[in-house]
C-alpha positions as protocol buffer text, in pm:
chain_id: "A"
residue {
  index: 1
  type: UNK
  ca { x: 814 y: 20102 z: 3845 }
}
residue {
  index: 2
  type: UNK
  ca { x: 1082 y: 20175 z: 3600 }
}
residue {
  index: 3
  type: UNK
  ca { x: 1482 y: 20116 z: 3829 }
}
residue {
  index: 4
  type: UNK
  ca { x: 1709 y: 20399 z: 3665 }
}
residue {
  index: 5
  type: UNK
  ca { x: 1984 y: 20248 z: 3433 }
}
residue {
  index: 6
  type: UNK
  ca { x: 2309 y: 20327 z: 3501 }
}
residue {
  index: 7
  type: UNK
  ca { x: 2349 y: 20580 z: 3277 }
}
residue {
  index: 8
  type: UNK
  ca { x: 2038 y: 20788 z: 3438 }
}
residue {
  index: 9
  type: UNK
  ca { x: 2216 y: 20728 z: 3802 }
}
residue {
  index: 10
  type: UNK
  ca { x: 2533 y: 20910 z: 3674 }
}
residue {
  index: 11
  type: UNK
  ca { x: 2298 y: 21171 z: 3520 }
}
residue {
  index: 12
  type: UNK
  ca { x: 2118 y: 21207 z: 3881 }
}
residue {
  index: 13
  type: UNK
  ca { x: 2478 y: 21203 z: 4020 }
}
residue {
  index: 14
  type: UNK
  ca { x: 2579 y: 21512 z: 3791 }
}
residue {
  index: 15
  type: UNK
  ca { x: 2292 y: 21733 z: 3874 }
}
residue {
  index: 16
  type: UNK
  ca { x: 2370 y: 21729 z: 4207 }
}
residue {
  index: 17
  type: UNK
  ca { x: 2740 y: 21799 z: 4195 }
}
residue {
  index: 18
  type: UNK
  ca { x: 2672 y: 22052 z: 3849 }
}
residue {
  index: 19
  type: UNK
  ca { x: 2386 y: 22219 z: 4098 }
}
residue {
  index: 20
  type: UNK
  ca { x: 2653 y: 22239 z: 4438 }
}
residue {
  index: 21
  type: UNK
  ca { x: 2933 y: 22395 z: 4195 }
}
residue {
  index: 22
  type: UNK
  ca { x: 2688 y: 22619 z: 4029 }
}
residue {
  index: 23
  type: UNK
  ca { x: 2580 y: 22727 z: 4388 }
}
residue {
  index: 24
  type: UNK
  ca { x: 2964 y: 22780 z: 4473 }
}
residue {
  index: 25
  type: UNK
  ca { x: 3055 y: 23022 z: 4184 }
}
residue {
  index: 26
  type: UNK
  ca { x: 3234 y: 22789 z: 3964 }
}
residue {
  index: 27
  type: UNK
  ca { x: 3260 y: 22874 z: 3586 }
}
residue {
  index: 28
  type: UNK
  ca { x: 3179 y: 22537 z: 3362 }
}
residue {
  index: 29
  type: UNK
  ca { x: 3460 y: 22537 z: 3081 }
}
residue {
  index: 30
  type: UNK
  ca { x: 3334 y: 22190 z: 2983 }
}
residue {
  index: 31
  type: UNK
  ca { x: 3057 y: 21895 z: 3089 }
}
residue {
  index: 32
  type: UNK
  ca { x: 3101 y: 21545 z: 3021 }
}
residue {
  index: 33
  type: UNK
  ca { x: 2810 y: 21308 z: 3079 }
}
residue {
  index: 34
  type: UNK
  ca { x: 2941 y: 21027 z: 2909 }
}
residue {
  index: 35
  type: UNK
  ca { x: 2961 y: 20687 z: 3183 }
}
residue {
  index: 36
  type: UNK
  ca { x: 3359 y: 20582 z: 3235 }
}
residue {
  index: 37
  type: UNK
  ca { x: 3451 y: 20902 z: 3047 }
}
residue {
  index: 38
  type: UNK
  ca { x: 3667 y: 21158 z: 3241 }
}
residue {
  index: 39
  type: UNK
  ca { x: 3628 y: 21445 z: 3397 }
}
residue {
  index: 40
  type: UNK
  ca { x: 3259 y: 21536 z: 3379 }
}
residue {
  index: 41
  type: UNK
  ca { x: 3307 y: 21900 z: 3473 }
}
residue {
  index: 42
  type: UNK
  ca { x: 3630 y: 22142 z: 3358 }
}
residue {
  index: 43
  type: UNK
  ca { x: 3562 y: 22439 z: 3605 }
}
residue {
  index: 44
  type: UNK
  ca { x: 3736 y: 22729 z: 3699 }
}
residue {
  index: 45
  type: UNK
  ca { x: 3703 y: 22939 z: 3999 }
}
residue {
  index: 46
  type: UNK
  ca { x: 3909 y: 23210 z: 4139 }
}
residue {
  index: 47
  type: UNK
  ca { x: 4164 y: 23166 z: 3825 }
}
residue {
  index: 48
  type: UNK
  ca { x: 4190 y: 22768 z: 3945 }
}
residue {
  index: 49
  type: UNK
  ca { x: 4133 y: 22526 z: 3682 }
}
residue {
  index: 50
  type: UNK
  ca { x: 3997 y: 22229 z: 3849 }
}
residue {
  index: 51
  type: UNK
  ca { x: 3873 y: 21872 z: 3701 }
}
residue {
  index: 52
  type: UNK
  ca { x: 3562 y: 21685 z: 3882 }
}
residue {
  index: 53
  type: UNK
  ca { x: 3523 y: 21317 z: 3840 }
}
residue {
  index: 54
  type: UNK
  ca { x: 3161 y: 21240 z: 3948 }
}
residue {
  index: 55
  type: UNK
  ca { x: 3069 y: 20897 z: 4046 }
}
residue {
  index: 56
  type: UNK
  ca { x: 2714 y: 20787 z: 4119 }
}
residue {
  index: 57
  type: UNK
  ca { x: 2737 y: 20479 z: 4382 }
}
residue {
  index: 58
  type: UNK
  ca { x: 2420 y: 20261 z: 4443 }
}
residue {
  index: 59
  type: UNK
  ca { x: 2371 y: 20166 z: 4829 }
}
residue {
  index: 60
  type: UNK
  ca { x: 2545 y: 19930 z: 4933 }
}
residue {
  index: 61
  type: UNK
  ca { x: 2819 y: 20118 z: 4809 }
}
residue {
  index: 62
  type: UNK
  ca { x: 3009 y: 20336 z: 5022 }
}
residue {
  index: 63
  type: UNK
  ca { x: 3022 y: 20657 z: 4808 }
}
residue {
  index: 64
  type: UNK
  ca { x: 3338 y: 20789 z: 5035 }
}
residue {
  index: 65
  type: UNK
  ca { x: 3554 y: 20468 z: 4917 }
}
residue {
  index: 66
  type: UNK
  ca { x: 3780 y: 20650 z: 4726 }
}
residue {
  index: 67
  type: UNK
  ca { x: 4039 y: 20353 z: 4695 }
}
residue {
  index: 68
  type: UNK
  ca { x: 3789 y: 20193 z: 4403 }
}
residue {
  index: 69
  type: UNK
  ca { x: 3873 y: 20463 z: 4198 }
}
residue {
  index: 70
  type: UNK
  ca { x: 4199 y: 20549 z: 4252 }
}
residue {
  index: 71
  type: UNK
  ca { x: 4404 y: 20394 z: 3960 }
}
residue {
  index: 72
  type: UNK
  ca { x: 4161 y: 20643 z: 3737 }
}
residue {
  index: 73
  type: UNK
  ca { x: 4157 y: 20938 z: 3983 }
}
residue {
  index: 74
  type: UNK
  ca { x: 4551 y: 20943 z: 3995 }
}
residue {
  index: 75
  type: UNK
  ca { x: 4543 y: 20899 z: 3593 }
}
residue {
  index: 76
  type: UNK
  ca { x: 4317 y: 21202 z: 3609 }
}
residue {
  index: 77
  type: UNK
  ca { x: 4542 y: 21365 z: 3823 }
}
residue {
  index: 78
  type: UNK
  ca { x: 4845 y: 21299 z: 3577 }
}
residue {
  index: 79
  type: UNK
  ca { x: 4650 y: 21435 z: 3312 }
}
residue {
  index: 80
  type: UNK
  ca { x: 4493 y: 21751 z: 3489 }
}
residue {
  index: 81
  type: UNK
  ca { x: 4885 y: 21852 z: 3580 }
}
residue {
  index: 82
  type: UNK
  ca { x: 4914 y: 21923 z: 3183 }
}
residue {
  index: 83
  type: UNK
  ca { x: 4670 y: 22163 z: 3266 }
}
residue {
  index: 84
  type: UNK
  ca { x: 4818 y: 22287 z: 3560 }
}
residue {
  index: 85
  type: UNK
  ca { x: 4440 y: 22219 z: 3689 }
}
residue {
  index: 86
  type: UNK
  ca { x: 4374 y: 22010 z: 4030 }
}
residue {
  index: 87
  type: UNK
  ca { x: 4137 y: 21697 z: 4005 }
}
residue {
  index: 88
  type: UNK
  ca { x: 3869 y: 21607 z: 4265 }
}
residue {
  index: 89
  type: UNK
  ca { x: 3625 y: 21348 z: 4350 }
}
residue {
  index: 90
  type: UNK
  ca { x: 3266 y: 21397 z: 4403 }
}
residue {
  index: 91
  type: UNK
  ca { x: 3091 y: 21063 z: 4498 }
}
residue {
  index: 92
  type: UNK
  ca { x: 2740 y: 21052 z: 4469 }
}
residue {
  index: 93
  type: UNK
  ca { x: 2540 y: 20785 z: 4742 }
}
residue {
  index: 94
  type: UNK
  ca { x: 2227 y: 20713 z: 4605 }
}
residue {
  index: 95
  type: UNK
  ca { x: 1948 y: 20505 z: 4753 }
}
residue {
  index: 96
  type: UNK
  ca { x: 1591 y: 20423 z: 4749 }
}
residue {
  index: 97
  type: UNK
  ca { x: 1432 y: 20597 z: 5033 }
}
residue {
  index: 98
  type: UNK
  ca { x: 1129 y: 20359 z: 5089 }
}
residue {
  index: 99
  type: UNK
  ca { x: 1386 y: 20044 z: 5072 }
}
residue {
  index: 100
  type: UNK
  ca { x: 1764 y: 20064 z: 5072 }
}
residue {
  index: 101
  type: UNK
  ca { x: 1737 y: 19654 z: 4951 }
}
residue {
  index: 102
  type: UNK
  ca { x: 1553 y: 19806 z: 4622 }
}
residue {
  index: 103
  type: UNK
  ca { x: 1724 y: 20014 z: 4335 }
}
residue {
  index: 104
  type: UNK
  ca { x: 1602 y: 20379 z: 4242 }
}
residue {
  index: 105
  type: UNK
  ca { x: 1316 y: 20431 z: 4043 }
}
residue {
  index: 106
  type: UNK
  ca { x: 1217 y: 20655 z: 3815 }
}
residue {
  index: 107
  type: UNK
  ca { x: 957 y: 20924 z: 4001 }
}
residue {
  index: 108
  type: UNK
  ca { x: 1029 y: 20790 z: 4321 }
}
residue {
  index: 109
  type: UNK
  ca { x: 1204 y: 20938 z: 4636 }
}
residue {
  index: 110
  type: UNK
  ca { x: 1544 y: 20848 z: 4703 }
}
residue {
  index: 111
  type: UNK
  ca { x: 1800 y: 20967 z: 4961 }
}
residue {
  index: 112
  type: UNK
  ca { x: 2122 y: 21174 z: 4843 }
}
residue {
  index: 113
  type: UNK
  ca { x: 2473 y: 21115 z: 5020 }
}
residue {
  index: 114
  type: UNK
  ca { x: 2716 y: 21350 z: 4909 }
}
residue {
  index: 115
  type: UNK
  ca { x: 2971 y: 21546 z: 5108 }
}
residue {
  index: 116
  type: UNK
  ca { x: 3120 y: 21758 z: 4872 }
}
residue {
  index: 117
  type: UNK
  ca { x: 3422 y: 21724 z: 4649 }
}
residue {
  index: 118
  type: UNK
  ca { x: 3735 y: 21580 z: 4753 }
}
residue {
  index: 119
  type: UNK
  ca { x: 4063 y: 21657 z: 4647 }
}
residue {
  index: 120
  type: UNK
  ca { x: 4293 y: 21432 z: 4513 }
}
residue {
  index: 121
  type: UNK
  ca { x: 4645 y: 21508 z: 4604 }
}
């Protein structure tokens, strides 16, 4: 059994969030896959510009702890005004479904929690 690497979790994390704004009509202007490199999606829907920082979080993380992330959300945030675009957070929960003590694994069931995106304001 092969534990995904981190750049494979924030892969896993995008695919969700890329499939939930796909489902919700949004327009991709650009994707970013690139680990520690934000935003990973430039969307627009209903003439809204909107940037989406995506962050996978390995259990025992708490995927809804927004406060890690804040110093680069609000830099996001800065840099999204420019744009006149707003910035949200879409945290990714990811654990092994077998075994929350054991990582993910390549092939192997895991549970998803994710409750959507989150504005920053």
């Amino acid at each position: 059994m092969q534990a995904l690497q981190e750049q494979e979790l924030h892969n896993l994390a995008m695919n969700i969030v890329g499939k939930q704004l796909e489902a919700e009509g949004f327009e991709f202007m650009a994707v970013n896959s690139e680990l520690r490199k934000n935003p990973q999606f430039v969307c627009i829907r209903d003439k809204k510009m909107r940037f989406i920082v995506v962050k996978a979080i390995e259990y025992p993380g708490d995927p809804k702890d927004i406060e890690l992330f804040k110093a680069d959300l609000n830099k996001m945030k800065d840099h999204a005004l420019k744009f006149e675009a707003d910035t949200y957070y879409a945290g990714v929960g990811l654990v092994n479904a077998s075994d929350y003590n054991l990582p993910v694994y390549l092939n192997e069931e895991y549970i998803v929690d994710y409750d959507g995106l989150v504005k920053i304001e």
